[in-house]
NUZANU-198096 format. One record per residue (C-alpha): x, y, z; residue in three letters; residue number from 0. Coordinates in Angstrom, 1 decimal, m for minus. Example, Ala and Ser with C-alpha at 12.3 -4.5 7.8 and 13.67 -1.06 7.14 Angstrom:
BEGIN
@xx:12.3, yy:m4.5, zz:7.8, code:ALA, pos:0
@xx:13.7, yy:m1.1, zz:7.1, code:SER, pos:1
END
This chain:
BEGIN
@xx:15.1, yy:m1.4, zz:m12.2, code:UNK, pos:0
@xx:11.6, yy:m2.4, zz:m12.0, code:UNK, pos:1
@xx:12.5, yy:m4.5, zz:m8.6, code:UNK, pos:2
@xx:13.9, yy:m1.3, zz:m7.0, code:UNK, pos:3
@xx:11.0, yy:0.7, zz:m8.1, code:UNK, pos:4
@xx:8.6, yy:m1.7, zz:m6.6, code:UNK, pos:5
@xx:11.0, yy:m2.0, zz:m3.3, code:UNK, pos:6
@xx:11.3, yy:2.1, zz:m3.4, code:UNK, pos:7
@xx:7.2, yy:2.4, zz:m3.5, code:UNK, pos:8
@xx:7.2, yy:m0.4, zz:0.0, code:UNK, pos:9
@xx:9.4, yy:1.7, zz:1.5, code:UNK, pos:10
@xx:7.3, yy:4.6, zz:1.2, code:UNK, pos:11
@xx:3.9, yy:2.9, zz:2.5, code:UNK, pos:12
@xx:5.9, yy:1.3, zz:4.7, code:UNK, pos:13
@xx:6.9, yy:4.7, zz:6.2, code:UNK, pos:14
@xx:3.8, yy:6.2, zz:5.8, code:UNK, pos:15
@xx:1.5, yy:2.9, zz:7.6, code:UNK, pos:16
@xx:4.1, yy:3.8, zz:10.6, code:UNK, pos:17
@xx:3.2, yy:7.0, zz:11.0, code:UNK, pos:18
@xx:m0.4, yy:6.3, zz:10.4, code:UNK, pos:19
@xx:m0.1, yy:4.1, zz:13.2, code:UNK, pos:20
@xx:1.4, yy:6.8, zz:15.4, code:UNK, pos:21
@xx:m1.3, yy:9.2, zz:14.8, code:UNK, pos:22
@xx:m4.3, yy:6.5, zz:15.0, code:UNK, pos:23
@xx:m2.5, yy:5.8, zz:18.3, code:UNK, pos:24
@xx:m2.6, yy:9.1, zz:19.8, code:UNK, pos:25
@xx:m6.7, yy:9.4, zz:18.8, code:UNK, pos:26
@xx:m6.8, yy:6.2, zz:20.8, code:UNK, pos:27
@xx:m5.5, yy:7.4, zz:23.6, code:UNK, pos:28
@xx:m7.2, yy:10.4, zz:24.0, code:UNK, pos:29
@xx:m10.2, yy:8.5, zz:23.4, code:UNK, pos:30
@xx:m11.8, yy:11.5, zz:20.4, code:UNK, pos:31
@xx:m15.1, yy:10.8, zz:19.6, code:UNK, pos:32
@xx:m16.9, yy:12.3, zz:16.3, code:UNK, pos:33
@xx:m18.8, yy:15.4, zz:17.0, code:UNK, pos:34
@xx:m22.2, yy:14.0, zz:15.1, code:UNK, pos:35
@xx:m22.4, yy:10.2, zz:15.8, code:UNK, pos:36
@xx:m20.0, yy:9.9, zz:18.8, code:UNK, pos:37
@xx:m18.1, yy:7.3, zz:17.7, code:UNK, pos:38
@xx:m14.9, yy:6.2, zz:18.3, code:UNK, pos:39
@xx:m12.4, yy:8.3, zz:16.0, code:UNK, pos:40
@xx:m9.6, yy:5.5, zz:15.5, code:UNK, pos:41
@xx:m12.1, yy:3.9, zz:13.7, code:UNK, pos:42
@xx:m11.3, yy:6.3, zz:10.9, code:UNK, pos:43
@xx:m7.5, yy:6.8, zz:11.6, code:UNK, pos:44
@xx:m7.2, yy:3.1, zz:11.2, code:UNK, pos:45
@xx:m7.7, yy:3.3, zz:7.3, code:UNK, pos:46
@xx:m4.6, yy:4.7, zz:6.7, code:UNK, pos:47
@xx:m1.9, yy:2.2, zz:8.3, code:UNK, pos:48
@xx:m4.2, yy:m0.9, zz:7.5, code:UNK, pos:49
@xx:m4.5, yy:0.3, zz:4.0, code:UNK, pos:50
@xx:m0.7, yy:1.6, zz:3.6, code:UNK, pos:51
@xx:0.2, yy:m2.1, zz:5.4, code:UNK, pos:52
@xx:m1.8, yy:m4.0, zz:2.4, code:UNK, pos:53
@xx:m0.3, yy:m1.6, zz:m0.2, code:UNK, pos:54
@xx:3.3, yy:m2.7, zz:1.6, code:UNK, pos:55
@xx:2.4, yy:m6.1, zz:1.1, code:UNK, pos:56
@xx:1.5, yy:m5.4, zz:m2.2, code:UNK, pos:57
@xx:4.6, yy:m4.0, zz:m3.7, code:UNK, pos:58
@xx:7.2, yy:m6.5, zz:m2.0, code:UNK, pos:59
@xx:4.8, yy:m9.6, zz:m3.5, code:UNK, pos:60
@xx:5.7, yy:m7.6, zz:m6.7, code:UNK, pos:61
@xx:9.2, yy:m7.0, zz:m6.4, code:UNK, pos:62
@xx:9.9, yy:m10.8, zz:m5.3, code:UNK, pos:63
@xx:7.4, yy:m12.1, zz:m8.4, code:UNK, pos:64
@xx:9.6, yy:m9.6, zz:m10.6, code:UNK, pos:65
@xx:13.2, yy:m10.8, zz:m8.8, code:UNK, pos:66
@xx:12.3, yy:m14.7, zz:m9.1, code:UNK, pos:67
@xx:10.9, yy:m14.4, zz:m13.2, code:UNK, pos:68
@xx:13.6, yy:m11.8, zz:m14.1, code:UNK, pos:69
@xx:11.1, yy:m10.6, zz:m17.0, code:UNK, pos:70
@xx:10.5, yy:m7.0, zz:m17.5, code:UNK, pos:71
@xx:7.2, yy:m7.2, zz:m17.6, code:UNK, pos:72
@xx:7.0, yy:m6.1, zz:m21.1, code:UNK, pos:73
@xx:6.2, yy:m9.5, zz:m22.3, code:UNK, pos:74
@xx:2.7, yy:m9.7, zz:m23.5, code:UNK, pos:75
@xx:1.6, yy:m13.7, zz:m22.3, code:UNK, pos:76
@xx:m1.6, yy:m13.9, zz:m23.8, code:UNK, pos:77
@xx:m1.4, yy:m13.0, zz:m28.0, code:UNK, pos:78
@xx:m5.3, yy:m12.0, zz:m27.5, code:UNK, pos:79
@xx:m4.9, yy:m9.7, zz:m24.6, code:UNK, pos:80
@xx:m4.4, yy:m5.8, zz:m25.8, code:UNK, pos:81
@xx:m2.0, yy:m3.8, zz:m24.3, code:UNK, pos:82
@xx:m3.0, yy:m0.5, zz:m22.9, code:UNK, pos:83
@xx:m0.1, yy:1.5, zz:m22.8, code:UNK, pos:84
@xx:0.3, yy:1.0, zz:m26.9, code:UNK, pos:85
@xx:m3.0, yy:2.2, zz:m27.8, code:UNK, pos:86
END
């Protein structure tokens, strides 16, 4: 469950860095230019499918690491660590 959670979560930033890149296109090609420091608007667009692609990334490493273990990730590995989510 945890795999398909982590593959459900790519999916999504995988659809969203697509569209991202569709939109950062379109400011390319119209060649918008911020009203204050005239520069180049896709600069800013780009943030969203660049950080969307790395959150992609991200979540696939995850579901592969979780696939290849086959832990549920409940497993505390170090007896000294505290777990958060208990407190």
């Amino acid at each position: 469950m945890l795999a398909f959670a982590q593959l459900t979560a790519a999916f999504f930033t995988a659809f969203i860095t697509y569209f991202g890149w569709v939109s950062t296109e379109l400011v390319i090609e119209t060649a918008q230019k911020s009203p204050a420091m005239l520069m180049p608007m896709w600069i800013v667009y780009i943030s969203m499918p660049l950080g969307s692609a790395l959150m992609t990334i991200r979540f696939v490493a995850a579901a592969v690491a979780i696939l290849r273990d086959k832990t549920t990730g409940a497993e505390v590995k170090n007896e000294d660590a505290v777990d958060i989510s208990r407190l």
